[in-house]
N, C-alpha and C positions, 0 to 999 in steps of 0.2 A: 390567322386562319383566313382564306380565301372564300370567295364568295361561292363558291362550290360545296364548301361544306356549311353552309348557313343554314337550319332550319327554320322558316319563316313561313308566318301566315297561320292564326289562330286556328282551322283549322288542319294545318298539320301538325301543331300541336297536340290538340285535343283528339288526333285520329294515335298519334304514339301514346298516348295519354289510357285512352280506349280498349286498344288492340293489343298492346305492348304486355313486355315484362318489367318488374320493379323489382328494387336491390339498394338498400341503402347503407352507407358504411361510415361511423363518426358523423358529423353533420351535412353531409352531401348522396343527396338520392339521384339513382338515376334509376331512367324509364328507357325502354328499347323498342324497337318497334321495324323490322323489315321494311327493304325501303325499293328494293327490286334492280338498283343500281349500282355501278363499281364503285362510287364513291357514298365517307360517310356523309351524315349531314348532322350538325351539333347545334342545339337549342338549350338556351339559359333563363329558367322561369324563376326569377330571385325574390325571395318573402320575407315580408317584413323590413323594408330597405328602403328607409321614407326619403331620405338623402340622395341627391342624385350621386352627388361625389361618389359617396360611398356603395351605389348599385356598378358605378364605372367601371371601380375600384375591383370591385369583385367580379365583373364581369371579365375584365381584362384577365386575373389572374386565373380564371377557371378556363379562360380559351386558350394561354398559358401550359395550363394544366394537363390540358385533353390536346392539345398538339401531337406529343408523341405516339397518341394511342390511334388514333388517327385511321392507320395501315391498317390493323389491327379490326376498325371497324367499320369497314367496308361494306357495301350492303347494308345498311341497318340506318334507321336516324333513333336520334340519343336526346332527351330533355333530360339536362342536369339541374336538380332543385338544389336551391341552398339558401342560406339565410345569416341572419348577424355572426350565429356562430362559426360558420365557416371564413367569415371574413377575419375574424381574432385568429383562426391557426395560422402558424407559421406556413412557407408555402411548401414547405415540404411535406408535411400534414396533409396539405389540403392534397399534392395533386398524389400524395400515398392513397386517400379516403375517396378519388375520383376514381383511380386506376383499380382500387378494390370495386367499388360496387360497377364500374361499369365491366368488369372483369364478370363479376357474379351476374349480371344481367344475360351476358354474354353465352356464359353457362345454361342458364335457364331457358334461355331459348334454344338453344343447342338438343337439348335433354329431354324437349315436350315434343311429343306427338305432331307429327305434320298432320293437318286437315286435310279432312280429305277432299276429294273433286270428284267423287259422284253423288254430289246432291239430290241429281234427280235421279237417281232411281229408285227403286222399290225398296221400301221398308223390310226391313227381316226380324224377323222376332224374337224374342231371346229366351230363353226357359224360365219361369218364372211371372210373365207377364200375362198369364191367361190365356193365352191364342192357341 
């Protein structure tokens, strides 16, 4: 993975974390979050992983994983959660369990309501609300 798709910086993190959709499938969660750019960007928050070895380990194998989806998620940055358990799957497992839920995230943002952009104007009221 090039340094182009790297999510970095605690708060960009926490701003996909926030704002984002969630979707998790087998032991690998992923979080979405529009990114307003042609490329994706991919962040790896690993839990439970007191071992450097072993944080490597899995970290290699999920950028691995998410390589090919890549195209696919353009526009968006992606924080893939995972933990002990994901590092015991096989890798075919793992990057099947990646490609679902960031599939499913994908989806769900797709599917929701765009916000809107007149904030500021005047309130309207709806039946029901006393006015």
């Amino acid at each position: 993975m090039i340094r182009r798709h790297r999510l970095s910086g605690r708060r960009r993190f926490a701003a996909v974390r926030t704002a984002g959709f969630r979707a998790s499938s087998g032991s690998v969660r992923s979080q979405l979050a529009g990114n307003g750019l042609d490329v994706a960007r991919v962040g790896f928050a690993l839990v439970g992983l007191r071992s450097a070895v072993r944080r490597n380990l899995l970290r290699r194998r999920l950028r691995e994983a998410v390589r090919p989806l890549l195209g696919g998620l353009a526009g968006y940055d992606v924080v893939l959660v995972a933990g002990i358990e994901a590092l015991e799957l096989p890798f075919c497992a793992l990057r099947e369990a990646v490609e679902k839920a960031t599939n499913r995230t994908v989806e769900r943002s797709r599917r929701a309501p765009a916000g809107s952009t007149a904030d500021n104007g005047p309130m309207t009221t709806s039946a029901g609300l006393g006015r």
